[in-house]
C-alpha positions in Angstrom: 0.0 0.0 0.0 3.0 2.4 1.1 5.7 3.2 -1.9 8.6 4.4 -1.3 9.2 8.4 -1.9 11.3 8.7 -5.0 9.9 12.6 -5.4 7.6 12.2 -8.1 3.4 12.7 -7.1 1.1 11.3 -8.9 -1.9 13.8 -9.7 -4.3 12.3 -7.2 -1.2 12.9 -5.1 -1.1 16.4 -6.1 -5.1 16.9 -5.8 -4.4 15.6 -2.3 -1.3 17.4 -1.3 -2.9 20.9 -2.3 -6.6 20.0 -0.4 -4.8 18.8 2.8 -2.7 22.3 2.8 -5.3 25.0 1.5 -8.1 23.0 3.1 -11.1 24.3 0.8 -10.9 24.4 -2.5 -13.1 24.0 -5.7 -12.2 22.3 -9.2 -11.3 25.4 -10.8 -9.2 26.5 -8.3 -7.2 22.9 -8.4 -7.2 23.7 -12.0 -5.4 26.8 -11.4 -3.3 25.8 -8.7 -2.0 22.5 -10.4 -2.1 23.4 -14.1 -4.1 20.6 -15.2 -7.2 20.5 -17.6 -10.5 20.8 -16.2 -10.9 17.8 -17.7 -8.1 16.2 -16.1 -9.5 17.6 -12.9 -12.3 16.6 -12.9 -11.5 12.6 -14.0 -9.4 12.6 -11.0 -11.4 14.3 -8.4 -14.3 11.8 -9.7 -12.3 8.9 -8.6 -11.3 10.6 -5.1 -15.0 11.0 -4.5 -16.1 7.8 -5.4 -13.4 6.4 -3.1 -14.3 8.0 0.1 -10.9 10.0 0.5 -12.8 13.5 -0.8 -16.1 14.9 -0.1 -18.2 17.8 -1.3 -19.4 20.2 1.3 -21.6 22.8 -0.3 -21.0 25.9 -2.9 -19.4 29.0 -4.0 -20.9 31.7 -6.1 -18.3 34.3 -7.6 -19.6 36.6 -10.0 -22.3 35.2 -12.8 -22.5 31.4 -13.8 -23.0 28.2 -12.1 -22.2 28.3 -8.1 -18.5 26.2 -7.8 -18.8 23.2 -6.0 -16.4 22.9 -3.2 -14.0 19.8 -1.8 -11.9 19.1 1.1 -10.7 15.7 2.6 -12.3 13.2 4.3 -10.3 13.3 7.6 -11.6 10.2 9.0 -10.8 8.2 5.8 -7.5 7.2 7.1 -5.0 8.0 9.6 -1.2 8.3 9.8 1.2 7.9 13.0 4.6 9.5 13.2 7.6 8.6 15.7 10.6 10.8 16.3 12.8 8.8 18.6 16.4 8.8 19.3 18.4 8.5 22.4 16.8 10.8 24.7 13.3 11.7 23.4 10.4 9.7 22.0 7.0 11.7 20.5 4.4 9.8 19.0 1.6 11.6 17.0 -1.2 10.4 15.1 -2.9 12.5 12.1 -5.8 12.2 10.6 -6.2 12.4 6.5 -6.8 16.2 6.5 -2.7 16.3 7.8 -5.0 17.5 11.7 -3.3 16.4 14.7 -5.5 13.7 16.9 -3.2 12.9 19.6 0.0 13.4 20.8 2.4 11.3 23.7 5.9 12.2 24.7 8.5 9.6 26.5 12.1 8.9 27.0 14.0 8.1 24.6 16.1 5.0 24.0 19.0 5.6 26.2 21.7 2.9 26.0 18.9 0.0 25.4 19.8 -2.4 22.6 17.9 -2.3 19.6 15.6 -5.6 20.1 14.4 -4.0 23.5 13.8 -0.1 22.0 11.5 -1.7 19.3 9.9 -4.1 21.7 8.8 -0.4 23.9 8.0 1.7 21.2 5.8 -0.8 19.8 4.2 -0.8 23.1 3.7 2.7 23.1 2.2 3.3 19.5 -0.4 0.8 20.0 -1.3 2.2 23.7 -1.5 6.1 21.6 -3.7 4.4 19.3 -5.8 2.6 21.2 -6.9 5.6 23.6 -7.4 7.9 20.4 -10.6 5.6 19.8 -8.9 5.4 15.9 -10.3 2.2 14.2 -6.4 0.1 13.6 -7.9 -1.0 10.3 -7.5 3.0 8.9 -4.0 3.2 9.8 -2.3 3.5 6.9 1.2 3.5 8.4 4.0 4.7 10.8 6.5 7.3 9.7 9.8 6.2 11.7 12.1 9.2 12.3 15.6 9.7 13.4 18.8 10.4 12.8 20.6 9.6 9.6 22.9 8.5 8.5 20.4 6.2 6.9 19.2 3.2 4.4 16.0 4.2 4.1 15.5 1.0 1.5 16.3 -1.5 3.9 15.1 0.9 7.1 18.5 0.6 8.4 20.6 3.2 10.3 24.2 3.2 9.0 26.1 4.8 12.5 26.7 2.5 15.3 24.7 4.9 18.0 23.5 4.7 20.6 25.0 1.1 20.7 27.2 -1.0 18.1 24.0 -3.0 18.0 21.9 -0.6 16.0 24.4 -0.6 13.2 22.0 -1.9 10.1 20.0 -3.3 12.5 16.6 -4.3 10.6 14.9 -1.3 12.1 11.0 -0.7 10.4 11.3 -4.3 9.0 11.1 -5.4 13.2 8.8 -2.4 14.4 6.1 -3.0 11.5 6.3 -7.4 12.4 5.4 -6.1 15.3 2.7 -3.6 14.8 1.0 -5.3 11.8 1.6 -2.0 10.1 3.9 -0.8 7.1 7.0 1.3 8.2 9.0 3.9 6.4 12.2 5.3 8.0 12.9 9.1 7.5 15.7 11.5 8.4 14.4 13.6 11.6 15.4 17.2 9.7 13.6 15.9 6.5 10.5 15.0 8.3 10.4 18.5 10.3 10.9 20.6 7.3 8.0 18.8 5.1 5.9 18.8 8.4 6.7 23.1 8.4 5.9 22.9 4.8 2.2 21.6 5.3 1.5 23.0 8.6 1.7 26.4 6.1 3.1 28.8 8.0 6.5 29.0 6.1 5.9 31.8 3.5 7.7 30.5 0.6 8.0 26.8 -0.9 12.1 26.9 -0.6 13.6 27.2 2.6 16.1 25.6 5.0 15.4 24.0 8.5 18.0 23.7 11.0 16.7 20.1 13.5 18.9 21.1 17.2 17.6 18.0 19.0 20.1 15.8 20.7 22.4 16.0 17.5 22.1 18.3 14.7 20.8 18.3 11.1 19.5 20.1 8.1 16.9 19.7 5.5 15.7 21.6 2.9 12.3 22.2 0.7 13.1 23.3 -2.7 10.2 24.1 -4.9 7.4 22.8 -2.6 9.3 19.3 -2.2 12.2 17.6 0.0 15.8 17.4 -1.6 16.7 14.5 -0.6 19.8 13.4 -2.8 20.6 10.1 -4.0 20.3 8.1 -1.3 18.0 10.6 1.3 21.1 11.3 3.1 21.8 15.2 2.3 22.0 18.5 4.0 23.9 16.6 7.1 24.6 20.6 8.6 25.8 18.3 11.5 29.1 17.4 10.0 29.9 20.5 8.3 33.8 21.6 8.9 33.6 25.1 10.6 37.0 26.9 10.5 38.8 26.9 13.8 37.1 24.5 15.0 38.7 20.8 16.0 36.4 18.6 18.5 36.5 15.2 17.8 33.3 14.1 16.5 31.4 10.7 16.8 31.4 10.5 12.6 35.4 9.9 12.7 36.3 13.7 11.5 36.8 17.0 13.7 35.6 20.7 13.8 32.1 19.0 13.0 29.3 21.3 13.9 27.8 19.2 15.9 31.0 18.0 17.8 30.9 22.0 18.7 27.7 23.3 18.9 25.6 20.7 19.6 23.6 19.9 23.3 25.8 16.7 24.2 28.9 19.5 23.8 27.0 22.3 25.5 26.3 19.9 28.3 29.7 18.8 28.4 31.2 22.2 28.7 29.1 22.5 31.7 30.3 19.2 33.1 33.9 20.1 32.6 33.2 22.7 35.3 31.8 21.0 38.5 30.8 24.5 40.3 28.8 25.2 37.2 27.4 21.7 36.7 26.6 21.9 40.4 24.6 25.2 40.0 22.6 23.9 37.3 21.9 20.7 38.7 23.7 18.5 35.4 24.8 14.7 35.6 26.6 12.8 33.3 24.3 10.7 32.0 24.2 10.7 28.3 20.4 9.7 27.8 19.7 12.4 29.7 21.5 15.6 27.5 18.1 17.3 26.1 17.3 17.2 30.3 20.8 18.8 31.1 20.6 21.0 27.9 17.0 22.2 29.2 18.3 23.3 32.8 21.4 25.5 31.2 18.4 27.2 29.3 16.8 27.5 32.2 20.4 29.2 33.6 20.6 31.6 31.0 16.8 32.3 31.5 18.0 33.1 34.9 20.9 35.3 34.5 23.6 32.6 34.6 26.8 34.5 33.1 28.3 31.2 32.1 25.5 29.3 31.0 24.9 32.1 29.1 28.2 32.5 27.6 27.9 28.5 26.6 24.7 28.7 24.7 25.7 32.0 22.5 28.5 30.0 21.5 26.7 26.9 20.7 24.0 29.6 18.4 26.8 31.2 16.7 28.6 28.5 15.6 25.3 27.2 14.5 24.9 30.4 13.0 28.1 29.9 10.5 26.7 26.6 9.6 23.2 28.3 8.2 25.7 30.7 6.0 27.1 27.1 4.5 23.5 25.9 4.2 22.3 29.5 2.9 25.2 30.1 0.5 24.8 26.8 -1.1 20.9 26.5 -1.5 20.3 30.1 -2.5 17.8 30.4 0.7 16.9 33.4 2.2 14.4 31.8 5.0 15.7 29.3 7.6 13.4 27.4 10.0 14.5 26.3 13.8 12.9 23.2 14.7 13.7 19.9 17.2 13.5 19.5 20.8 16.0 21.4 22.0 14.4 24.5 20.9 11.5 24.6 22.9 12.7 27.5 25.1 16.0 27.9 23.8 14.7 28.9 20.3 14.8 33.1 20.6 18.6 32.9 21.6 19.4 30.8 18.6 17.1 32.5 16.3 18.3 35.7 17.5 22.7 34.4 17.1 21.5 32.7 13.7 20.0 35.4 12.3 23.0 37.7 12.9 25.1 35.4 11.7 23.3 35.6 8.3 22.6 39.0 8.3 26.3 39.4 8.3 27.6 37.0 6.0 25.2 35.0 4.0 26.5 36.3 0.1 22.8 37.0 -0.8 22.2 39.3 1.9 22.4 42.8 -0.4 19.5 41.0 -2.5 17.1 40.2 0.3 17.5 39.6 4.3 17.7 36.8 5.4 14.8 35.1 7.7 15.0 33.2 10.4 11.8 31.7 12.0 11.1 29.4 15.0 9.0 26.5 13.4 5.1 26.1 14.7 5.5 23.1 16.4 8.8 23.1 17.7 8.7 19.5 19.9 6.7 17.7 17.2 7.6 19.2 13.7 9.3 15.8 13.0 6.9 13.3 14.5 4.1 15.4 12.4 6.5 14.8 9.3 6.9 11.4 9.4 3.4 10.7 9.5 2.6 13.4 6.5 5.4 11.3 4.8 3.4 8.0 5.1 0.4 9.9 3.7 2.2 11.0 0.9 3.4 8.0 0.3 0.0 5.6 0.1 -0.8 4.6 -3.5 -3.9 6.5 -3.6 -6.1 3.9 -5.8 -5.1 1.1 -3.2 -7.3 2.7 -0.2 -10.8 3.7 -1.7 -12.4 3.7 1.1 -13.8 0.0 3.1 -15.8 -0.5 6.2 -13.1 -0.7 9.4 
């Protein structure tokens, strides 16, 4: 039922993809939007009708002529979940067909548990989300598994030994959907979250750059209204970009990556390397527990803490020369913040990236560059994966049956 997202959308895709982001629309107006025939239009929209995934809900009179009938989704035709998960954080969310959040759980994340045993839980925990929403199992379409890359999204395999030797092309979505009874698809966590900003539609433009601070970093980037993913869905890795002057060791086998020097695990450990500080901010040093740590030096600077403060600016402005890279390269001029880590430390870096930018992306002279804080800063990637399962159904293989 679920294909694999090689970039092209079929037009019953495209019909979809523009009712689930402008919500109301008419024929003509999908004419105009899509720049198919009436004709055309109207031979698909027939066969979304007729199978249960589109309804008609009343008319529009503009000027003389015949009132426009009018179409949006059927949101309880199916349903999507999405999983962000890595080593410290799990979100679960379940969307309906309109792309509308129905229900939402947050847990811990994987810590140092094998693979075997993180599957066996989060199993657990998607049916239990499920199950509460009241959502019939037989209109689940799918589960949109996100995390880190590098990835093999074709065998749903992670290609980095981490958090354990273990999950080194471990069969990841080929394990969680035996266990679910549901088709899996593995995406990179900055990919989802940018394609989840793109149809929550409160980017304004269709190309822009997203920078994903959870408890790594990464990049993804919407060109055009869809996801670059290069040839094997492994681009815009911001993560392991060189900076100049910078040479931390980083867990990919190079140094000065940005993540080795911006990321939470190092602003946590900067804190730890100072026991008076780590002491006032209340920080162990327990790995599966960095997005915690990284939360209570936010919670310093929000106080006043000099040195936390001092930390986290330069955390955001090396970040901040990393969106130049991303900007120079991709001829952007808007830049979304999104991941965990953001949810209260997202106006410092916003405010550090957006100087950085400002001051040396080369397109600057033609257009400032924008940096936004994405809409749903926790779940933007959990949201994602489950927009990419619906995105990726083969839409004449789920005309609609009784649950």
């Amino acid at each position: 039922m679920l294909r694999k997202d090689d970039g092209r959308v079929t037009t019953a895709g495209r019909m979809l993809d523009l009712l689930r982001t402008r919500g109301t629309l008419s024929r003509v107006e999908l004419a105009e939007l899509s720049g198919l025939t009436q004709a055309r239009i109207t031979h698909v929209v027939r066969r979304l009708l007729d199978g249960g995934l589109v309804r008609e809900v009343g008319r529009e009179q503009q000027g003389r002529g015949q009132p426009r009938r009018l179409l949006e989704l059927e949101a309880d035709a199916w349903y999507a979940v999405g999983v962000q998960f890595d080593r410290t954080t799990t979100t679960i969310v379940v969307i309906d067909f309109a792309g509308r959040r129905v229900a939402t759980a947050g847990f811990r994340g994987t810590g140092t548990s094998g693979p075997d045993s993180a599957v066996s839980t989060l199993a657990d925990q998607v049916d239990d989300l499920v199950h509460r929403t009241g959502v019939p199992r037989g209109r689940v379409l799918g589960v949109g598994l996100v995390t880190h890359g590098p990835q093999d999204r074709e065998r749903g395999m992670l290609l980095m030994a981490h958090p354990t030797p273990d999950w080194l092309q471990y069969p990841l979505t080929s394990t969680l959907s035996n266990r679910l009874g549901l088709p899996v698809l593995l995406e990179n966590d900055a990919t989802a979250a940018a394609t989840g900003e793109q149809w929550s539609g409160t980017v304004p433009t269709d190309t822009f750059g997203l920078i994903y601070l959870g408890s790594g970093l990464g990049g993804g980037i919407v060109a055009d209204g869809n996801a670059y993913r290069g040839r094997a869905s492994n681009a815009v890795e911001i993560g392991h970009v060189g900076l100049m002057g910078a040479s931390a060791p980083c867990v990919c086998g190079n140094r000065g990556c940005a993540e080795a020097e911006a990321g939470p695990r190092t602003v946590v450990a900067q804190v730890l390397a100072r026991p008076d500080l780590a002491e006032r901010l209340g920080i162990k040093a327990h790995e599966e527990n960095t997005l915690a740590d990284f939360g209570r030096v936010v919670r310093g600077w929000q106080a006043g803490d000099p040195d936390a403060t001092t930390i986290l600016q330069q955390s955001a402005r090396w970040i901040g020369r990393t969106a130049v890279t991303m900007v120079n390269l991709f001829d952007l001029d808007t830049v979304v913040l999104a991941g965990p880590a953001l949810i209260s430390a997202g106006p410092l870096y916003q405010q550090f990236i957006e100087a950085e930018l400002t001051r040396h992306a080369l397109s600057r002279k033609l257009s400032r560059p924008r940096v936004l804080l994405s809409a749903n800063v926790d779940t933007a990637a959990a949201i994602g994966g489950a927009l990419h399962v619906l995105r990726s159904v083969a839409v004449e293989h789920i005309a609609r049956t009784p649950a």
